[in-house]
C-alpha positions as CSV (number, residue, x, y, z in Angstrom):
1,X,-112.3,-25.2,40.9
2,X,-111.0,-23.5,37.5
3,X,-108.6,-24.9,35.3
4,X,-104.9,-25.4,35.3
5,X,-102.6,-23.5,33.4
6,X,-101.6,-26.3,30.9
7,X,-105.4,-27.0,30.5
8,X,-106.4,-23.9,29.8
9,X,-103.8,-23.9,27.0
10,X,-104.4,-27.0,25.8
11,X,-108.4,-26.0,25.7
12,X,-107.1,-22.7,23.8
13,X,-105.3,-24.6,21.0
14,X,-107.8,-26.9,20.4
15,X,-110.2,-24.1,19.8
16,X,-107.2,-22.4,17.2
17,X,-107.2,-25.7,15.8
18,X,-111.2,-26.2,14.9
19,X,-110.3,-22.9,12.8
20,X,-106.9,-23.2,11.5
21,X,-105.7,-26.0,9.1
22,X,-102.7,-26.2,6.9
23,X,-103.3,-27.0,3.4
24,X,-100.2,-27.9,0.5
25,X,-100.6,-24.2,-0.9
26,X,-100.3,-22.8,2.8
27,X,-98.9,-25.4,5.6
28,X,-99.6,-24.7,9.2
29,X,-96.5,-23.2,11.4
30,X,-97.0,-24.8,14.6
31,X,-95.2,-23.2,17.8
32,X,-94.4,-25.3,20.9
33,X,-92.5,-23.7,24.0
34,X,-91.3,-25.3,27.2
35,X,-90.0,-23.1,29.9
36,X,-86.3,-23.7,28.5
37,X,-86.6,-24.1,24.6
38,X,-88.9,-23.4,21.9
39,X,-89.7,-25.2,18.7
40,X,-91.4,-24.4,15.4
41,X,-92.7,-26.9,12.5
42,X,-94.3,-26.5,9.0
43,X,-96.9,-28.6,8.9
44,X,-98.8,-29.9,5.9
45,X,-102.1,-31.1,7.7
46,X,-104.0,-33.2,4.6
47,X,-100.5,-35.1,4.3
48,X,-99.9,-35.4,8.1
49,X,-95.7,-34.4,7.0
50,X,-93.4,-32.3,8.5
51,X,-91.8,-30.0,6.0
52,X,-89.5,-28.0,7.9
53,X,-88.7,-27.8,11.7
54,X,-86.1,-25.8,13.9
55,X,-86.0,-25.6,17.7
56,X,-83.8,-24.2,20.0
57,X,-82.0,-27.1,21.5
58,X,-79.7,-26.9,18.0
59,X,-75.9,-26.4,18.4
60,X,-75.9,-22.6,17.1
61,X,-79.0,-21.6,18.8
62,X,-77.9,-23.1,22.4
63,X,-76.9,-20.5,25.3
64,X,-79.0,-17.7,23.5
65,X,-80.8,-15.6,25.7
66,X,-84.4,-17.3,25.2
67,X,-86.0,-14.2,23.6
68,X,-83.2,-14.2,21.0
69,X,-83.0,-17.6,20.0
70,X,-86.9,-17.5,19.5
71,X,-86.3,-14.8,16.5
72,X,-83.4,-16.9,15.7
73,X,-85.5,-20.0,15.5
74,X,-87.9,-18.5,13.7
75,X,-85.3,-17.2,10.4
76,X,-83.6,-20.2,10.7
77,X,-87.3,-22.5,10.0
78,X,-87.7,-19.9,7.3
79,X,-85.0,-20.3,5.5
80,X,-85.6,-24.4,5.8
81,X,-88.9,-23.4,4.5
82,X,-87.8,-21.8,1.4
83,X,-85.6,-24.7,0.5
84,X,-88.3,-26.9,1.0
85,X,-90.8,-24.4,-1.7
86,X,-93.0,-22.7,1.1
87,X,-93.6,-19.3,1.0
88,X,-96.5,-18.6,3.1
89,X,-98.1,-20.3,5.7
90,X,-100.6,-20.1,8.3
91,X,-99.9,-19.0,12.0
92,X,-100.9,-21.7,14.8
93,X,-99.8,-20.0,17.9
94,X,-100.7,-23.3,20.1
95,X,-102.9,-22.2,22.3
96,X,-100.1,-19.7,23.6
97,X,-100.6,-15.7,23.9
98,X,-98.9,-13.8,20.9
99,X,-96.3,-12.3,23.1
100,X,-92.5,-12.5,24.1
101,X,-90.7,-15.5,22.5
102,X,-94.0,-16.6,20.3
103,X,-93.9,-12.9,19.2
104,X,-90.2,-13.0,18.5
105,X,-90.4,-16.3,16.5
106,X,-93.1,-15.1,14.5
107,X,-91.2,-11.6,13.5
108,X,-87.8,-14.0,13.0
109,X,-90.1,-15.9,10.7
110,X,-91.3,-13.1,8.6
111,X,-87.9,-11.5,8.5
112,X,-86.7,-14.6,7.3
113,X,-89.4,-14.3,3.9
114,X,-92.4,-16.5,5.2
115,X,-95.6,-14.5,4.7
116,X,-98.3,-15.2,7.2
């Protein structure tokens, strides 16, 4: 019997994660989807602390179709990013395939001014 869906991700992410690590010079952007919303954080791993975070379930963002709210998730964590002094960061797609919406959020990111 193979695996699940979910563990299969889950299995993915923790092999991302043994290879990528966010440091103070260049946090981690974590991406988390459900079927309905998606969510993005700046992550500074030696601290353990959130520096920025946006998602989808926010008042301008909901009713977007969910391809455009992804890119639009994605500038709006940059721009939280830039007021919190970030500039680049490192990619942690979560396991997911770098495609549709994680695709979108990544390119809303970089439009936004975050190099990764």
């Amino acid at each position: 019997m193979g695996l699940s869906t979910r563990e299969a991700r889950l299995r993915r992410h923790r092999r991302i994660r043994g290879k990528v690590a966010g440091s103070p010079e260049r946090p981690r952007l974590c991406v988390s989807r459900s079927n309905k919303r998606i969510y993005a954080q700046i992550i500074d791993d030696t601290r353990g602390h959130t520096l920025a975070a946006a998602g989808s379930h926010e008042e301008p963002l909901r009713g977007m179709v969910k391809g455009e709210a992804a890119a639009e998730v994605g500038k709006l964590l940059a721009e939280r990013a830039k007021a919190a002094g970030v500039e680049a960061v490192v990619f942690d797609r979560g396991g997911y395939q770098y495609h549709g919406r994680i695709r979108a959020l990544a390119d809303g990111a970089r439009e936004g001014g975050l190099q990764f």
